[in-house]
VOPAFI-472878 format. One record per residue (C-alpha): residue in three letters; residue number from 1; x, y, z; chain. Coordinates in nm, 3 decimals, decimal comma. Layout:
# VOPAFI-472878
ALA	NUM	X	Y	Z	A
...
This chain:
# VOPAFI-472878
UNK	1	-12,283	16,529	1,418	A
UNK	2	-12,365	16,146	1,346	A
UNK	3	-12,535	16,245	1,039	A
UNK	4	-12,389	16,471	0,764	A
UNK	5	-12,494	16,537	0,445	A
UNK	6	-12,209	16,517	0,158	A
UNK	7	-12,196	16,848	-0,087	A
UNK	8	-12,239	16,827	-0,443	A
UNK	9	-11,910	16,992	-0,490	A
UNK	10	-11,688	16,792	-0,253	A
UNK	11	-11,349	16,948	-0,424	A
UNK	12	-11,244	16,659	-0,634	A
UNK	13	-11,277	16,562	-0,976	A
UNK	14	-11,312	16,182	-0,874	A
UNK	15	-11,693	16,136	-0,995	A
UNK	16	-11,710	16,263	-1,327	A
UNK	17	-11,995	16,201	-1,553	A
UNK	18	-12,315	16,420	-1,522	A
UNK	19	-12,418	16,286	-1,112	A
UNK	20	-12,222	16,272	-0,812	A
UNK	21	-12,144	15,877	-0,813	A
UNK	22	-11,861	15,941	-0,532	A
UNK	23	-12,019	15,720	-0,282	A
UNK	24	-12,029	15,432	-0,482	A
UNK	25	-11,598	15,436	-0,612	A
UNK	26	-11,367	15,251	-0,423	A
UNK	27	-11,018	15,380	-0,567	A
UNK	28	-10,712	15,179	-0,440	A
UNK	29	-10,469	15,384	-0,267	A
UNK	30	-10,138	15,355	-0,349	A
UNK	31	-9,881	15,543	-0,044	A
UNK	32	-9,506	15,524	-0,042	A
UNK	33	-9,547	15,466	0,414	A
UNK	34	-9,763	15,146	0,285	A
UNK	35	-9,447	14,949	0,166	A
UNK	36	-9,418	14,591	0,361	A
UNK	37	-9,768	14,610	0,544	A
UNK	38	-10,046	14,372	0,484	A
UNK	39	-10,390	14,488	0,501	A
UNK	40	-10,711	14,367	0,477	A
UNK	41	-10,949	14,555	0,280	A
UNK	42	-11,330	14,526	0,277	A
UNK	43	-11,583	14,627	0,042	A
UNK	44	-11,966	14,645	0,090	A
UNK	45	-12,267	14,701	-0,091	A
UNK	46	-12,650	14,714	0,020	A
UNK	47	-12,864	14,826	-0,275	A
UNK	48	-13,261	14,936	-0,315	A
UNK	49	-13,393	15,031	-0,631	A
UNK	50	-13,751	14,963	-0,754	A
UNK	51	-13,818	15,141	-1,104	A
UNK	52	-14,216	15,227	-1,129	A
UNK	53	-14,193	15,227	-1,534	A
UNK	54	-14,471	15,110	-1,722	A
UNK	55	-14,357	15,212	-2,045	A
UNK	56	-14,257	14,985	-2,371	A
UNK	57	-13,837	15,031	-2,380	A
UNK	58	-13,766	14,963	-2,013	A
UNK	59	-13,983	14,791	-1,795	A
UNK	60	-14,036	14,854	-1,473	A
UNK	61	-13,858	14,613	-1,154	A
UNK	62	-13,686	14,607	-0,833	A
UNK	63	-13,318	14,582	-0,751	A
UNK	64	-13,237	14,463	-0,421	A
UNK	65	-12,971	14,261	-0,272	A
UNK	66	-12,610	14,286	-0,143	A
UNK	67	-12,254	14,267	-0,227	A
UNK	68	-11,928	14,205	-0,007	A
UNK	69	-11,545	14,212	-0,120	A
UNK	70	-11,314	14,139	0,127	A
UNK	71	-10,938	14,118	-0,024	A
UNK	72	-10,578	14,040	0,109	A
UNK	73	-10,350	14,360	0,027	A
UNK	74	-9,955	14,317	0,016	A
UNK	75	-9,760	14,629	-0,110	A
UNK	76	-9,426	14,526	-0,178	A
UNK	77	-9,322	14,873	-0,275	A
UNK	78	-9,394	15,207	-0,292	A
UNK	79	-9,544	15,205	-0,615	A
UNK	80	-9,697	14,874	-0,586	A
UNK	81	-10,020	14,715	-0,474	A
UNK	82	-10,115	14,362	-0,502	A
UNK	83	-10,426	14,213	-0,372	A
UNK	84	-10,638	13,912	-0,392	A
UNK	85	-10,993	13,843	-0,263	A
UNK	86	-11,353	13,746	-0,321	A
UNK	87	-11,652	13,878	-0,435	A
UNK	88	-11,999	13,822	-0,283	A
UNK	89	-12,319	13,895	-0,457	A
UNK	90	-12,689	13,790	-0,351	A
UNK	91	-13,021	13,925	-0,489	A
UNK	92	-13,254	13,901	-0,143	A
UNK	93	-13,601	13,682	-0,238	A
UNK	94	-13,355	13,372	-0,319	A
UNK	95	-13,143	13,138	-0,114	A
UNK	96	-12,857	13,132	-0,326	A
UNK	97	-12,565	13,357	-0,412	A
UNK	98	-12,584	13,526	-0,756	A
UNK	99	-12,227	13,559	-0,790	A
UNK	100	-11,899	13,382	-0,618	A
UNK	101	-11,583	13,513	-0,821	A
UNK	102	-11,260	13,557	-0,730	A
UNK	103	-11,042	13,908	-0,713	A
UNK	104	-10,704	13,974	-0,816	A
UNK	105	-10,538	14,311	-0,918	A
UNK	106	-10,183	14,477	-0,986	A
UNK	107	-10,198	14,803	-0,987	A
UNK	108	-9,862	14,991	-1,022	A
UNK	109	-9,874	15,402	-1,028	A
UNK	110	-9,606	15,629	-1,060	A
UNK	111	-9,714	16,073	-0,974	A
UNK	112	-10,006	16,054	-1,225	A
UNK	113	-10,002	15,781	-1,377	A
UNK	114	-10,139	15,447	-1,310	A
UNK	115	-10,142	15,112	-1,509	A
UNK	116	-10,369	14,821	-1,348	A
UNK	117	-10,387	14,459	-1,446	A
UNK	118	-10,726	14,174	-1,342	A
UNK	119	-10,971	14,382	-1,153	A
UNK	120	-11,006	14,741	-1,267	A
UNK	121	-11,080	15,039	-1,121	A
UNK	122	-11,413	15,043	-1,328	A
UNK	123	-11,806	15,076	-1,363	A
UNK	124	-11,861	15,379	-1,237	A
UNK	125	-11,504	15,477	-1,213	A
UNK	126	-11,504	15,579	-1,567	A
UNK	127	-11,760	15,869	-1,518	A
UNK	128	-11,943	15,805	-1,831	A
UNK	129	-12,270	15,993	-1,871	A
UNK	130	-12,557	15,768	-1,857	A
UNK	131	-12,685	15,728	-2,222	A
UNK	132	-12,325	15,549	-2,236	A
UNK	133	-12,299	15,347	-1,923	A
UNK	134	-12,575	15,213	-1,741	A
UNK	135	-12,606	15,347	-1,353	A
UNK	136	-12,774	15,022	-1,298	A
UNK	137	-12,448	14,828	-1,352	A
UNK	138	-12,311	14,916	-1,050	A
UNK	139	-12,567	14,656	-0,871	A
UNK	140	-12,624	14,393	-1,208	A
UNK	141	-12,228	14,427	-1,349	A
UNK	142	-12,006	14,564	-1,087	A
UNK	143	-11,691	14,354	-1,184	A
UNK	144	-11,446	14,417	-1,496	A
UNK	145	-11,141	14,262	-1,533	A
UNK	146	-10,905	14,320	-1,777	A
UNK	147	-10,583	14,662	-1,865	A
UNK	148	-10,676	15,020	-1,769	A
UNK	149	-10,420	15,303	-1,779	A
UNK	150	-10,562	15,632	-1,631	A
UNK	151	-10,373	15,979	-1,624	A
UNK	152	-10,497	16,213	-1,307	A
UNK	153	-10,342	16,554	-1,294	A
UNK	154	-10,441	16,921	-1,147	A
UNK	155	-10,592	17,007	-1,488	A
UNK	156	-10,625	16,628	-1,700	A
UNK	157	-10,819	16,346	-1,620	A
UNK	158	-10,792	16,029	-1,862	A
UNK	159	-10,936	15,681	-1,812	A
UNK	160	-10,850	15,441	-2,079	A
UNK	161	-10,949	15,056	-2,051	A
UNK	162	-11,065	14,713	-2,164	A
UNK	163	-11,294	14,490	-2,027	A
UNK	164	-11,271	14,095	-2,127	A
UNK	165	-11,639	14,033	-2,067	A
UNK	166	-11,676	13,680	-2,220	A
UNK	167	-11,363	13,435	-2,299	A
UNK	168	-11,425	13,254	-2,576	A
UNK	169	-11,227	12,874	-2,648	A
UNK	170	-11,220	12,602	-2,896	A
UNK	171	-11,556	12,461	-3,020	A
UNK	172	-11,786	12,706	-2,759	A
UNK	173	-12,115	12,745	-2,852	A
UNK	174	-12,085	13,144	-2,753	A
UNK	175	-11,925	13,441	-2,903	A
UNK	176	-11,663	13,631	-2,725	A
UNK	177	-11,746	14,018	-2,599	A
UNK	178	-11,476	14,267	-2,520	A
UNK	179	-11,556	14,608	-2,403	A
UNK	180	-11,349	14,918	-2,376	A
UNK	181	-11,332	15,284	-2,402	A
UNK	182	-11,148	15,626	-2,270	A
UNK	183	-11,282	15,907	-2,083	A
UNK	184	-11,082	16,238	-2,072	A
UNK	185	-11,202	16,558	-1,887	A
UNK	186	-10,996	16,918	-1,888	A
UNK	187	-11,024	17,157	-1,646	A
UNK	188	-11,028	17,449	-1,920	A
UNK	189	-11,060	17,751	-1,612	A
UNK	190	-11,076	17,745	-1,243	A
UNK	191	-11,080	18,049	-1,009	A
UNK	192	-11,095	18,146	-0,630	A
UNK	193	-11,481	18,233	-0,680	A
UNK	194	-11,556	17,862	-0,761	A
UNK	195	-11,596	17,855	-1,121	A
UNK	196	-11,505	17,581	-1,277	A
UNK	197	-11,525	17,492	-1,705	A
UNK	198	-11,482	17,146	-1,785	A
UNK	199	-11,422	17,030	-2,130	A
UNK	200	-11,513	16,708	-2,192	A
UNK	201	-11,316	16,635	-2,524	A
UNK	202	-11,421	16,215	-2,533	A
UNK	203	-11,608	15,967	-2,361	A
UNK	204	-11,599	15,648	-2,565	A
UNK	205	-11,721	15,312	-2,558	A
UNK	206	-11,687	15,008	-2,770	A
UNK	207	-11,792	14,670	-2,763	A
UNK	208	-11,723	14,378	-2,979	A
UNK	209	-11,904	14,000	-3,003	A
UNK	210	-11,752	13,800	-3,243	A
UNK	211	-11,438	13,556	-3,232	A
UNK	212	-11,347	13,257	-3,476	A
UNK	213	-11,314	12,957	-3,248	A
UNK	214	-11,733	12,920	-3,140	A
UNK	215	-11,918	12,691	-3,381	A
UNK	216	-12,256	12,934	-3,422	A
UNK	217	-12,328	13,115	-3,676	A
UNK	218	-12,429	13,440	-3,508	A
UNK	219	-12,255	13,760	-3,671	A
UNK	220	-12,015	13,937	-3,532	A
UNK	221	-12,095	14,265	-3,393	A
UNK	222	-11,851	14,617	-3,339	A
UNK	223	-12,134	14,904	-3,192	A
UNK	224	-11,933	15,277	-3,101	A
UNK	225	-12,045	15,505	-2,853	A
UNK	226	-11,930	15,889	-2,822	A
UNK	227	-11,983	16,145	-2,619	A
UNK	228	-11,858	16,503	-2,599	A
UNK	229	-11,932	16,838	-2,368	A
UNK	230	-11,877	17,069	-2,149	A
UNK	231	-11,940	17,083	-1,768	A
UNK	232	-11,978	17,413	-1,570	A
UNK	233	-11,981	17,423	-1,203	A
UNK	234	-12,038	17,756	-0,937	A
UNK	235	-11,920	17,640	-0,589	A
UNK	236	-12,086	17,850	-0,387	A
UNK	237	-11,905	17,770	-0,054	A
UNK	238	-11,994	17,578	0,259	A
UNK	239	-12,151	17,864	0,444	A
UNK	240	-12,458	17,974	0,652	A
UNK	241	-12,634	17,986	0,283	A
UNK	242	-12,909	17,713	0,197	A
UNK	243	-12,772	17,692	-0,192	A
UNK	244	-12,421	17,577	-0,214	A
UNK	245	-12,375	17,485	-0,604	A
UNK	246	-12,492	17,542	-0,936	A
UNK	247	-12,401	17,343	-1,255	A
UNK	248	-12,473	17,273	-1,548	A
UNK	249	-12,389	17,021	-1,797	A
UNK	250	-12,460	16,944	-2,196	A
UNK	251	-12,300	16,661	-2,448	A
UNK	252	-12,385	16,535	-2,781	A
UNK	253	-12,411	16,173	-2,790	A
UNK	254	-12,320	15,968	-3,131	A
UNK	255	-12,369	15,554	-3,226	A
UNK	256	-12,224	15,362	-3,524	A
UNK	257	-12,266	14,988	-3,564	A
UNK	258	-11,947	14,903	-3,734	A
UNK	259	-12,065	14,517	-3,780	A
UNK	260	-12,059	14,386	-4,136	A
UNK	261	-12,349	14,276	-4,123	A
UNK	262	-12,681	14,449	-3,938	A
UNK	263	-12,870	14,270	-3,652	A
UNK	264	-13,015	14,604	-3,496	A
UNK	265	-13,292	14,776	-3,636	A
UNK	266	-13,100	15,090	-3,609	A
UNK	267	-12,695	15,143	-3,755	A
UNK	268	-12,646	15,510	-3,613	A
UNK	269	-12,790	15,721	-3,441	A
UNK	270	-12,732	16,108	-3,212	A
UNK	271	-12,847	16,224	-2,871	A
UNK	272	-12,859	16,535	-2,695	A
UNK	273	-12,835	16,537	-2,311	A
UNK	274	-12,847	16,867	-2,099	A
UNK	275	-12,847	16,873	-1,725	A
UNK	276	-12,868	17,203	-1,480	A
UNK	277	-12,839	17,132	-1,082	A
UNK	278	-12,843	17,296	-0,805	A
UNK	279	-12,677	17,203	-0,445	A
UNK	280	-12,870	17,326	-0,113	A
UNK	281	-12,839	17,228	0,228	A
UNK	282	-13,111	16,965	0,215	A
UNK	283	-13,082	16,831	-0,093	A
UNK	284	-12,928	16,808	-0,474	A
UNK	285	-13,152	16,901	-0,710	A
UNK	286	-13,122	16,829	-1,087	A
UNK	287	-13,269	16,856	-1,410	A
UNK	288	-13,189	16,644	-1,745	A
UNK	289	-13,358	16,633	-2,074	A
UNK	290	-13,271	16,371	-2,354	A
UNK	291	-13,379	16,404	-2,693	A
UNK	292	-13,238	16,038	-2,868	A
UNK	293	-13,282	15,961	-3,271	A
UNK	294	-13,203	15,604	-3,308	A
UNK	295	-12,940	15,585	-3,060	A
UNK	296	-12,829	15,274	-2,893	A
UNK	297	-12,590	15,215	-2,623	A
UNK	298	-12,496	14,842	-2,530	A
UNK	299	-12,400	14,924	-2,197	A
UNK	300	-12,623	15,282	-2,122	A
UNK	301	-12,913	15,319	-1,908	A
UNK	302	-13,236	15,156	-2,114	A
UNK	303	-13,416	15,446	-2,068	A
UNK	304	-13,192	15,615	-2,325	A
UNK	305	-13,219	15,377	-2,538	A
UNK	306	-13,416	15,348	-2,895	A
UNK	307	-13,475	15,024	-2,891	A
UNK	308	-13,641	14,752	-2,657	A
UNK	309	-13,519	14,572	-2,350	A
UNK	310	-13,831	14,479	-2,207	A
UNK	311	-13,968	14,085	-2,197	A
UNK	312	-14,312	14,183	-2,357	A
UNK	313	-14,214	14,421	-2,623	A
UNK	314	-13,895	14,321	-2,733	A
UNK	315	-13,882	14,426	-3,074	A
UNK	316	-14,009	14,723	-3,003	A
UNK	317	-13,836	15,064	-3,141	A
UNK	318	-13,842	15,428	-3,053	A
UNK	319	-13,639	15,620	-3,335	A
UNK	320	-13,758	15,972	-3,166	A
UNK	321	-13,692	15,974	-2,767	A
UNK	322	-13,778	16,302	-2,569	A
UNK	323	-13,715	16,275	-2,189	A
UNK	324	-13,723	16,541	-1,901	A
UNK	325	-13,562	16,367	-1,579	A
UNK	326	-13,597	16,555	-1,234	A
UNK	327	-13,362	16,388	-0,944	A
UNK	328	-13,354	16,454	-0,583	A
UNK	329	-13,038	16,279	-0,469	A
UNK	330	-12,830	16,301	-0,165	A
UNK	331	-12,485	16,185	0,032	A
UNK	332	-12,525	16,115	0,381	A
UNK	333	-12,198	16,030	0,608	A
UNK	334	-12,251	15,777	0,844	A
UNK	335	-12,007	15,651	1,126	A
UNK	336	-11,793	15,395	1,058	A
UNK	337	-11,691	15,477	0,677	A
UNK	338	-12,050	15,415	0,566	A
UNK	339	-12,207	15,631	0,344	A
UNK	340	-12,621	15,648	0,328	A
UNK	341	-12,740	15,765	-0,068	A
UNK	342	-13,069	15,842	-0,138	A
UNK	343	-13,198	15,917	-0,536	A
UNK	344	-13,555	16,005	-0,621	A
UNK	345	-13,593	16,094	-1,036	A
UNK	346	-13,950	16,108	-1,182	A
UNK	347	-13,942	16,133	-1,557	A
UNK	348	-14,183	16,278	-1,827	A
UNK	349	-14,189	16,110	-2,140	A
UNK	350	-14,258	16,384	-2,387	A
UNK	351	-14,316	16,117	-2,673	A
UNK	352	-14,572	15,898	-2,490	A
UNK	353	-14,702	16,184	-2,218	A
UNK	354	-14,646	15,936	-1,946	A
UNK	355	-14,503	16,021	-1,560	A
UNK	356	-14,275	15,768	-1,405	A
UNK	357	-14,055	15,733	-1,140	A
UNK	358	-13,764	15,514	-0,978	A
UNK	359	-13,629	15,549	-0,590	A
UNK	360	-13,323	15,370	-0,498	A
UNK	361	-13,145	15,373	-0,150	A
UNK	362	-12,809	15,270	-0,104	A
UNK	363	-12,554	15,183	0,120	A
UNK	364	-12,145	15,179	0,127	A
UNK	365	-11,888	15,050	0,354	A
UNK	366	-11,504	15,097	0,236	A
UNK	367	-11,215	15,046	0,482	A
UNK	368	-10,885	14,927	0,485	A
UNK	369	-10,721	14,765	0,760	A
UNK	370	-10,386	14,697	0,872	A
UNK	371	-10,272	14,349	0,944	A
UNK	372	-9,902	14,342	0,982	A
UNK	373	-9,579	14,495	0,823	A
UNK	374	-9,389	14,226	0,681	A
UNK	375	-8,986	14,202	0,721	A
UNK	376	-8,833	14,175	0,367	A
UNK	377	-8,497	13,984	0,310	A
UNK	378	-8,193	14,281	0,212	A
């Protein structure tokens, strides 16, 4: 078939958080029959998005534009990839490029483990739930560039990094902002019938503006994000039948502002977020519900969020937030390594009895190619 839809369930534990974001990660493959060759390895991106929200904490726009990384691979050994490249990034509407930034990244891995250096394996990589880390970012802030060490086994899944978001120097009129975080998940049982428990002992996020060399005198700031939960998943099998999976998932979300001295109008806050899904031949199917008190996320989706992001209201607060989410979302395989995702989610604002909605469609193109094997001196 030309056209095939991509389960729910797909047998790996590579897109964690609480949707199926396996489309959009680009992992960097590390294999020992690599060694010598020089590949070429491209990247793309087409994005659609257009929010309908009318509400007072996150306005409503439209995301739309492109992004293309092309990069030169070397692997030098077998447990070694090095690669350097360029990143593309234009909003359509506008005649100029958004973003030009160059691509570097070390990543060395040895059976589970793996320890990377410039551009991480990050965004959605992490698998953060979305109160913590914004969906969005994968069009707005796809790059982050700094350490990451992350621990993939049978049973154990750990993501630990830093991102260097803003580098700060003598006399700058800015702060500095670092973020980083882990994200751990343990596959607590697993049997032949397709059940599968989860536990999902951290997800954590920090980020930090401060720094002593700018010459404003802005505070610094040190907000915490944790989550924790359990995911269950039925796998129902590939069959003749029109469901194929069942899951549900449920955290409790936590936020501390560390800062010595407070800026935001709220210094802590908790979060519950439940989720129940269902996978069918036609479509995914889920349903999420968020009840937020005072919680604030730097880098989560704004609809989570207590406080204000919008241009009109921006001091605007929400302590209370009640949300029911329902999302149609769905994998298509297209030829040529593209992959066609579609995501419809009307929401229901329990607070303010409003109905709104966002649609995105998206497009990704991953490939490697090879270039040459290279003759090493003995």
């Amino acid at each position: 078939m030309i056209l095939t839809l991509v389960g729910y369930l797909s047998g790996t534990n590579l897109a964690w958080g609480q949707l199926n974001n396996q489309a959009f990660l680009h992992p960097l493959p590390i294999k020992p029959e690599y060694t010598g060759q020089l590949r070429l390895a491209v990247q793309g991106f087409l994005f659609s998005k257009d929010n309908e929200y009318f509400n007072k904490i996150n306005e409503g726009k439209t995301l739309y534009g492109t992004q293309l990384a092309p990069r030169l691979v070397y692997f030098p050994g077998a447990n070694l990839r090095l690669e350097a490249g360029i990143f593309l990034y234009k909003d359509y509407g506008t005649p100029r490029l958004r973003q030009v930034r160059p691509l570097f990244t070390a990543k060395y891995q040895n059976g589970p483990h793996s320890l990377l250096f410039g551009n991480i394996e990050g965004n959605l990589h992490h698998g953060y739930i979305e109160p913590l880390f914004d969906f969005e970012r994968v069009m707005l802030n796809r790059l982050e560039e700094g350490m990451q060490y992350k621990l993939q086994t049978n049973r154990l899944q750990l993501d630990a990094w830093v991102d260097w978001q803003r580098q700060q120097y003598r006399f700058s009129n800015f702060q500095e902002e670092v973020a980083g975080g882990l994200t751990s998940e343990f596959t607590a049982y697993q049997d032949s019938a397709g059940w599968r428990l989860g536990v999902v002992p951290m997800q954590f996020l920090a980020i930090h503006r401060g720094g002593q060399l700018d010459t404003i005198a802005t505070p610094l700031q040190t907000l915490f994000n944790f989550a924790t939960g359990v995911r269950v998943r039925r796998k129902l099998g590939a069959g003749t039948g029109f469901v194929r999976a069942l899951s549900f998932d449920g955290y409790v979300t936590r936020y501390t502002d560390y800062s010595f001295e407070e800026v935001l109008p709220f210094n802590r806050g908790t979060g519950l977020y439940l989720n129940g899904g269902i996978n069918t031949r036609l479509s995914n199917v889920m349903i999420s519900y968020w009840s937020g008190n005072g919680f604030v996320a730097p880098q989560g989706g704004l609809l989570y969020q207590s406080i204000s992001s919008t241009v009109n209201n921006p001091g605007y607060t929400e302590r209370n937030r009640q949300l029911l989410i329902l999302r149609f979302f769905s994998d298509f395989k297209l030829p040529g390594n593209v992959t066609l995702t579609s995501r419809f989610e009307p929401f229901y604002d329990l607070q303010n009895k409003q109905v709104e909605f966002s649609f995105g469609a998206y497009l990704n193109f991953n490939y490697e190619f090879l270039l040459s094997t290279l003759q090493r001196d003995e």
